[in-house]
N, C-alpha and C positions, 0 to 999 in steps of 0.2 A: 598772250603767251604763244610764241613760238609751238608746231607740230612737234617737236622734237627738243625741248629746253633741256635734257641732257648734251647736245653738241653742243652747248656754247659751253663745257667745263673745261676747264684748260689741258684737258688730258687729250683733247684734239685737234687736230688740225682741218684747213679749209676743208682739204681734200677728202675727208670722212663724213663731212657733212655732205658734202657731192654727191659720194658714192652712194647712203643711206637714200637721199633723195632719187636718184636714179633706181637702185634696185626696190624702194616701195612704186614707182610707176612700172617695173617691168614686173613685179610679184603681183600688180592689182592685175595686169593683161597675161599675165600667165598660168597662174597657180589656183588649186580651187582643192578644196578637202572634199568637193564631192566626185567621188569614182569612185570606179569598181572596183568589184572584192578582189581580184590579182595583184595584192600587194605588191612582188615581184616586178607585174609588169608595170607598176604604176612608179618604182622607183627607178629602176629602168629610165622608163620615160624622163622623170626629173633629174636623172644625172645629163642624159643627153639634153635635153633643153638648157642647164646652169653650166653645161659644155657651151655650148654652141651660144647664151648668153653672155659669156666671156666671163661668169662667175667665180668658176672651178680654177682659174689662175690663180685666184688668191689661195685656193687651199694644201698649194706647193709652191715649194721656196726654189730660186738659182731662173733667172730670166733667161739666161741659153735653155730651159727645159720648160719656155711654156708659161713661165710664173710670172705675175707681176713684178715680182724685186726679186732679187738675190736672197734676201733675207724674206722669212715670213713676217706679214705685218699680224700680229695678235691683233691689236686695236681694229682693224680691217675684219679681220677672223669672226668678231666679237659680233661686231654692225650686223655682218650676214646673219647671222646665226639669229642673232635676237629679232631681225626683222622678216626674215624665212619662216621664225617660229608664229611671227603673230599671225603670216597667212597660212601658213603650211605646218602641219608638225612633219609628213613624212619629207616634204620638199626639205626642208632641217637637218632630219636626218639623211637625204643624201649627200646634203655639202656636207657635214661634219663627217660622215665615214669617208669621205672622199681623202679629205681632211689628214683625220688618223691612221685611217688605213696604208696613207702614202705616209707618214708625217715622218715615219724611222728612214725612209729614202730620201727624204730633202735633207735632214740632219744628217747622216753618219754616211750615205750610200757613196761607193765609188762613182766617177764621172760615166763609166758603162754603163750600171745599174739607173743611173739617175738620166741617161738618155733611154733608155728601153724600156722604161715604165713614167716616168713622169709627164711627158708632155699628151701620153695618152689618155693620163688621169686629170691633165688641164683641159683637155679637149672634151672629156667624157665618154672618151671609145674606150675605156677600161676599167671595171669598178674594183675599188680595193675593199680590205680587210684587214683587221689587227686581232689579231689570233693569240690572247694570252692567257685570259682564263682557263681554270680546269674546274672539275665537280669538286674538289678539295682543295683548290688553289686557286679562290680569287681575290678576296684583299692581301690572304697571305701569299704573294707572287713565290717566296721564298719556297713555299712548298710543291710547286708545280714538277711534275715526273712524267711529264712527255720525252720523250729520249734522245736524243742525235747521237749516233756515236761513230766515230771517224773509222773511215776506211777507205786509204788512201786519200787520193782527191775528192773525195764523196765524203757525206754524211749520208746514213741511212736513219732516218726516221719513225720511229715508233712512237704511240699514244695518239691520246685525244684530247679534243677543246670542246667547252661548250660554252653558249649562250654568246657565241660569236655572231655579230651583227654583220650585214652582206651573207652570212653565211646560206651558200647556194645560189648566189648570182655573182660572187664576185672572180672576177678574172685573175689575179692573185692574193696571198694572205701574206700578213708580216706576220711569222709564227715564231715563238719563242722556246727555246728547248732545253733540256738538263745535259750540257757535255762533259759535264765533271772537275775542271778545271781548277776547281777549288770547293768547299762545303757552301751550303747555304744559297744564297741569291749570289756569290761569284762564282757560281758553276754556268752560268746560263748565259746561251749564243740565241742569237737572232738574226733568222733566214727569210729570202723573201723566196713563195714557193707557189709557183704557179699551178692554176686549176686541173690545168687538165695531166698533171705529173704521176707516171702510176703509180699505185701506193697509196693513192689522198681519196678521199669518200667522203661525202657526206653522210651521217649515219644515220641523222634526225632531223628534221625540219621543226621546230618551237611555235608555239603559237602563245601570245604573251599579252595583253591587257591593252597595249598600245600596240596594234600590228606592225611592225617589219621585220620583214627578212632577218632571220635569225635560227642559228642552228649549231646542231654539235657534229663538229667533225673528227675524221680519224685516219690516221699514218698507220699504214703497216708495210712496212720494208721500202718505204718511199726515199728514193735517193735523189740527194740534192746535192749539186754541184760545191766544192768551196768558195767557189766566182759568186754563189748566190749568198753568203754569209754575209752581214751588216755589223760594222761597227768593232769586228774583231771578238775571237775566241772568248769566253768569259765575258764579255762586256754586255751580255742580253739585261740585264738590269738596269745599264743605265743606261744606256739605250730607249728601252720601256718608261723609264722615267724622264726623260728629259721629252720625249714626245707626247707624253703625257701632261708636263708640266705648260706645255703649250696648249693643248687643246683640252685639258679642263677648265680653267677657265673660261672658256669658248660654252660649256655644258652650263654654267652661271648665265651667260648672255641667252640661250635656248632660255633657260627658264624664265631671266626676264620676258623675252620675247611673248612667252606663253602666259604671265603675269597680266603687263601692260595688255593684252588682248581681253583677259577676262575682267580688267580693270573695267575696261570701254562698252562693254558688254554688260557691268554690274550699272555703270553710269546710265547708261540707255534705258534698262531695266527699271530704274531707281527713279528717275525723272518721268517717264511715261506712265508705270504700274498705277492705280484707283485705289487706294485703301480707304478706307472708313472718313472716305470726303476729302481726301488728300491725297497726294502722289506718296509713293515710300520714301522717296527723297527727303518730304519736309519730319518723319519722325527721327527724333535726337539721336534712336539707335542706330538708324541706316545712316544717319550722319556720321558720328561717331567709327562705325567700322568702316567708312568709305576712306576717312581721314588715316586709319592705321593702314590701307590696303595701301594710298596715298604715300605713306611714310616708309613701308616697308618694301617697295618695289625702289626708291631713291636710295634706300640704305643698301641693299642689294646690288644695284647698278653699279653704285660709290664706289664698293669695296672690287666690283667686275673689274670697273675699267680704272681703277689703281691696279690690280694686277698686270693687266695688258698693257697698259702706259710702262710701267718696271719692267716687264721682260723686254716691250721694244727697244728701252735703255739700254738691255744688253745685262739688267741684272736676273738673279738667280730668285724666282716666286713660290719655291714650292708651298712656305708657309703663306702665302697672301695669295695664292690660287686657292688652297686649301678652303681661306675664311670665304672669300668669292663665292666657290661652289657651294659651301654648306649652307650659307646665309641666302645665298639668292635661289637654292633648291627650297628648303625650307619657309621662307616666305612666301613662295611662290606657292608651294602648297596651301598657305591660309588664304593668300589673297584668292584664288581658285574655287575655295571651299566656300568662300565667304558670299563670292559671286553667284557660284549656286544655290548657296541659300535665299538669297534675293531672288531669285528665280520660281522658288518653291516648288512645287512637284512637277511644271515647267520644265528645270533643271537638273531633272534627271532621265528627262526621256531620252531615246537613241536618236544621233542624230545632231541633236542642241549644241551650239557653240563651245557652253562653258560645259556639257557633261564629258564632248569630246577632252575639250583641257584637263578634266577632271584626270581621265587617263593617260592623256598622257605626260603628264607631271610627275604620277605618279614613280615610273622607271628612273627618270634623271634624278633620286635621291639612293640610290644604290650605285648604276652604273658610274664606272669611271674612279672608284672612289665613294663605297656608301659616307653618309653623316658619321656614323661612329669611327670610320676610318679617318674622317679631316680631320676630328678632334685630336682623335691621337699626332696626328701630322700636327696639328696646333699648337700641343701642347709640348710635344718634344723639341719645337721650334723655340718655344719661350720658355723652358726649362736649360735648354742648351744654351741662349742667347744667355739667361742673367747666370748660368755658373761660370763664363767663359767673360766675363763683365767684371 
């Protein structure tokens, strides 16, 4: 068996196989989950290194700005992620904010905006930010009441965001606002709004189970250029979704990545441990749940990279992102739990490979998209599909 017997499905090309193998030799000599308590400066650190690695190209689109292709490669997007996640979770989380945070500038930005932020987010001299949630508006994006409201060439600015990731290091945010242009989710514009613009604060810095940088910010009289607007008046919806529909999927491949690690760590565990004159490996129950950990990390992947294989086609994934993310969040949490238990009280100390995994699995089944949000995306997908049939 091949290190990698997912790359030979047909859903790849040579060049993804390349790429996986070069970036697991530069993550073995690079990357380490042990350091220090300065979250900030430690993500910091792994943006400029996955810059300066030539990583951070992939997670912006248009090669005049920096980017590997014109187009984002999702399949590419995916590799990183899942293989960033097995050494690193916060290395992970740099390239995917990197990611997101730019994702509304590759997609919708003018050629200005996408020269004066993008190639410095390839480079890693610039960390972004996607700025949507609220305390009352985060699956329902519909309800969000941050303000813009026109005047003249300017929007000025009012409300707040939370549990915005980067939040407090990042050099600017893709924020999304209420302009009114219509009711509901077609009133909402998206701006991209540099850090240090008066008016923007940070009001809270978060502290959350899986550390990174994260925080709630806040607009008051903050004005922002029209030149900084994305995508057009009213359009902040889909805008937010279409960038999204790209890089969730990507949040499936993390969780593989974090998966397949506590897999290899249950293995290790399971073949080594001394039980009552045996290893754990030869009784039928650690067999048995090695086998489901086995089947649900492939059933996860499958449904990953069909999603990213269809969008690099050029088609529209939001219902096969959706199944992606819920399926490979959710597995990913047994397979994790599973691994700990093979560990036994082991596996809960601070520290330990799989308690770390333990938390940080835990976020990637809310953020982006909790489970009970994909359903509804699932289910309105296959409701829609057979009435229109």
């Amino acid at each position: 068996m091949t290190a990698h017997p997912h790359l030979d499905w047909p859903f790849f090309e040579p060049r993804h196989k390349g790429l996986v193998t070069e970036l697991e030799r530069w993550a073995g000599a690079h990357l380490s989950n042990k350091h220090g308590p300065d979250v900030d400066a430690v993500c910091r650190q792994f943006v400029r290194q996955l810059g300066e690695g030539g990583w951070l190209k992939y997670a912006v689109g248009g090669s005049a700005y920096g980017a590997f292709a014109d187009a984002i490669d999702t399949r590419a997007i995916c590799l990183i992620r899942e293989t960033l996640a097995k050494h690193s979770g916060l290395a992970d989380f740099a390239f995917a904010m990197q990611g997101l945070g730019s994702g509304a500038i590759s997609l919708f930005g003018t050629a200005h905006q996408k020269e004066q932020y993008l190639p410095r987010v390839a480079k890693g001299e610039a960390i972004a930010a996607f700025a949507l949630s609220e305390l009352d508006a985060g699956s329902d994006v519909a309800a969000l009441q941050c303000e813009a409201r026109r005047d003249g060439d300017t929007y000025m600015l009012n409300g707040e965001k939370t549990w915005i990731s980067n939040g407090g290091i990042a050099n600017f945010y893709i924020v999304f606002a209420r302009t009114g242009e219509a009711a509901s989710s077609r009133g909402i514009t998206a701006f991209v709004v540099d850090a240090t613009m008066p008016g923007f604060e940070i009001a809270e810095r978060i502290e959350v189970t899986a550390p990174h940088p994260l925080a709630r910010i806040k607009f008051k009289d903050c004005r922002v250029s029209s030149t900084q607007q994305l995508g057009g008046a009213g359009q902040g919806f889909k805008v937010a979704m279409a960038t999204l529909d790209v890089f969730r999927t990507s949040v499936a491949a993390a969780a593989l990545g974090f998966a397949r690690r506590a897999m290899q760590e249950g293995l290790r565990r399971a073949t080594s441990r001394r039980v009552f004159g045996q290893t754990l490996a030869d009784l039928q129950l650690t067999q048995a749940k090695l086998a489901a950990m086995a089947t649900d990390i492939d059933a996860g992947a499958l449904l990953t990279y069909r999603a990213a294989w269809l969008r690099d086609q050029g088609r529209t994934v939001t219902v096969e992102a959706a199944m992606a993310k819920m399926t490979a969040t959710e597995t990913a949490q047994r397979v994790i739990d599973a691994a700990v238990q093979m560990f036994g009280a082991l596996g809960v100390v601070s520290g330990q490979t799989v308690e770390r995994l333990y938390r940080e699995i835990r976020p990637l089944r809310i953020y982006e998209g909790a489970t009970e949000v994909q359903q509804l995306i699932i289910a309105r997908g296959v409701l829609n599909a057979f009435l229109e049939s």
